[in-house]
N, C-alpha and C positions, 0 to 999 in steps of 0.2 A: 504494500500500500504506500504510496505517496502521497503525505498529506500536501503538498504543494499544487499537484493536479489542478487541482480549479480553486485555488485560491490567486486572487490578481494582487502583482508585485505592489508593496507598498514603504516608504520609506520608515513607518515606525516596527516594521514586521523583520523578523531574521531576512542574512543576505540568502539567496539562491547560489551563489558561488563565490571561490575566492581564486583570484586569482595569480598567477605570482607577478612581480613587477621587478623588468630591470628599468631602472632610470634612466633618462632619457633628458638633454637640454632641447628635444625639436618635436618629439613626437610625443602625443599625446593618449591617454591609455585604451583598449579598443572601446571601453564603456567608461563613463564617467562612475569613482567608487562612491557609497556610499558612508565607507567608512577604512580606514586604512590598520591592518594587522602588521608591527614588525618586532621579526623578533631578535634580531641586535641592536641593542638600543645605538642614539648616536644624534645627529643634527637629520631631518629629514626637511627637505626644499620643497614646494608644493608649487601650483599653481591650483586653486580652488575652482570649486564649481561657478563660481559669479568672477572669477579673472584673476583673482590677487595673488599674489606672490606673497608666500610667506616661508619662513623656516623657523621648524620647532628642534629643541632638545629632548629628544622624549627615551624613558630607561627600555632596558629587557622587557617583552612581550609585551609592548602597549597596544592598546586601540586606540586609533585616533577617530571620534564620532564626527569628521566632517567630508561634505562634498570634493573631492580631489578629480580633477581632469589630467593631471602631470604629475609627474614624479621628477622633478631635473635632478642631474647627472651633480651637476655642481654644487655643492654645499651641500649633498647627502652623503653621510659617511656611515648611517643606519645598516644597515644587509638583513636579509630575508624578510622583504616586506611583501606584502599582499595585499592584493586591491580587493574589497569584501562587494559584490555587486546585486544588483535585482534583475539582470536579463529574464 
């Protein structure tokens, strides 16, 4: 059984996938996340779902709960991040 079947994707609901992320200073991720998993912690570069450029310091296994469209290459020094998505 799949409880996902005929439930429609919602942004306060668990993701449907995660997916890994190499960072990137030009391309952006195949879906916008809705929330970002990584799990070495470190500085992570973003580029948000409304545009903005930001970089966080975040520990071991965080979740980050926001909209992320980029992950850049420059100023992440995080590793094993994961894009959490609703496809």
């Amino acid at each position: 059984m799949n409880p996902f079947e005929n439930r429609m994707p919602s942004l306060s609901g668990p993701a449907t996938d995660i997916l890994p992320v190499t960072p990137d200073d030009l391309a952006d991720l195949p879906e916008v996340a809705i929330a970002l998993y990584v799990e070495t912690g470190g500085a992570v570069s973003v580029v948000t779902a409304r545009g903005g450029n930001r970089t966080l310091n975040v520990a071991d296994r965080s979740i980050l709960p926001v909209g992320v469209r980029r992950v850049n290459a420059t100023g992440t020094t995080a590793t094993g991040i994961h894009a959490m998505v609703i496809s």
